[in-house]
C-alpha positions as CSV (number, residue, x, y, z in Angstrom):
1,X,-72.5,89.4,164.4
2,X,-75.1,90.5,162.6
3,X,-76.2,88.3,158.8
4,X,-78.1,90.9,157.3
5,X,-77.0,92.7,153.9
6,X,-76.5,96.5,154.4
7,X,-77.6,98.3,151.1
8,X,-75.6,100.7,149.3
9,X,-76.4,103.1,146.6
10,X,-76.8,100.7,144.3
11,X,-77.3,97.3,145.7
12,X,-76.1,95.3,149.1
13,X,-73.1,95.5,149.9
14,X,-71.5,92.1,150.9
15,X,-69.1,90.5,153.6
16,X,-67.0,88.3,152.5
17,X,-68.8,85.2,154.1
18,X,-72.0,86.5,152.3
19,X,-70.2,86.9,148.9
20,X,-68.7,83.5,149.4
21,X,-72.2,82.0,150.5
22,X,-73.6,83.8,147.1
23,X,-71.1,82.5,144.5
24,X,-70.7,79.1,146.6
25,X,-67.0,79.4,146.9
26,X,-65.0,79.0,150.0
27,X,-63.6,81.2,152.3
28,X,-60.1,79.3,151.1
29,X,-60.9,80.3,147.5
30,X,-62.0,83.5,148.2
31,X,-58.4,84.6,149.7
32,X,-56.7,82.4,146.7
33,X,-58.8,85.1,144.4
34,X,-57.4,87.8,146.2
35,X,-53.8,86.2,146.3
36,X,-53.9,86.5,142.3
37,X,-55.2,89.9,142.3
38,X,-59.0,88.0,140.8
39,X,-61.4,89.0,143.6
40,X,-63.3,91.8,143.4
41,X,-62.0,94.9,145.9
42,X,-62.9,94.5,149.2
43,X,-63.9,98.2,150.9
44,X,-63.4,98.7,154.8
45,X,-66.8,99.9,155.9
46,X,-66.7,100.6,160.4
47,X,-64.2,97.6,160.6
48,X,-65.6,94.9,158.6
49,X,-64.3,94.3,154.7
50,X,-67.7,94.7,152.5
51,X,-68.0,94.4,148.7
52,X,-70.0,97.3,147.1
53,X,-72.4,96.3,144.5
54,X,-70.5,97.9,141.9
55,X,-67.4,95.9,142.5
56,X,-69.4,92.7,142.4
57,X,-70.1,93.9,139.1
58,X,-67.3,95.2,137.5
59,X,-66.2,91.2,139.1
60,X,-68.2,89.3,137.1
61,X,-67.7,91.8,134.1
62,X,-64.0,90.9,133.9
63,X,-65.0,87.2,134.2
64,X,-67.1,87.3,131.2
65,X,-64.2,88.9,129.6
66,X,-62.1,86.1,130.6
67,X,-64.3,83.3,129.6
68,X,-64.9,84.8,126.5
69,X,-61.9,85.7,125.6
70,X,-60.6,81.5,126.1
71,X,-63.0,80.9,123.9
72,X,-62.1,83.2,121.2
73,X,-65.3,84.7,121.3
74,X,-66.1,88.7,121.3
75,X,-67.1,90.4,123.7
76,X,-69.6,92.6,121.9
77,X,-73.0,90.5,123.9
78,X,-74.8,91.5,120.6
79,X,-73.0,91.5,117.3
80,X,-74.6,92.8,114.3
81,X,-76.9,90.2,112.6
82,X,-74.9,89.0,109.2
């Protein structure tokens, strides 16, 4: 099997060892992610799962959200300077 990333429109498009390899998170935590509905979509390219670039995005988007929302923060990055 071949390692490399295949790009997409707008970035690489992972497999799910190379997504886990980039956020350091096991294969085991991966599929616990996807149990609770928290990883990001998976799309069947040939016949292996990839994650688009946009997906890995919209991903860490809704864990920013997340985080800041725990915290009680907003989630306007740059509120208006009081």
């Amino acid at each position: 099997m071949e390692d490399t990333l295949q790009n997409t429109f707008d970035g690489p498009a992972f497999t799910i060892k190379q997504f886990c390899h980039h956020y350091r998170i096991s294969r085991t935590g991966y599929y616990r992610l996807m149990e609770r509905g928290l990883a990001p979509k998976a799309t069947l390219i040939v016949d292996t799962a990839r994650i688009l670039h946009r997906d890995r995005m919209q991903w860490e988007a809704s864990l920013r959200h997340v985080a800041r929302t725990r915290l009680g923060l907003s989630d306007d990055p740059d509120p208006p300077a009081t």
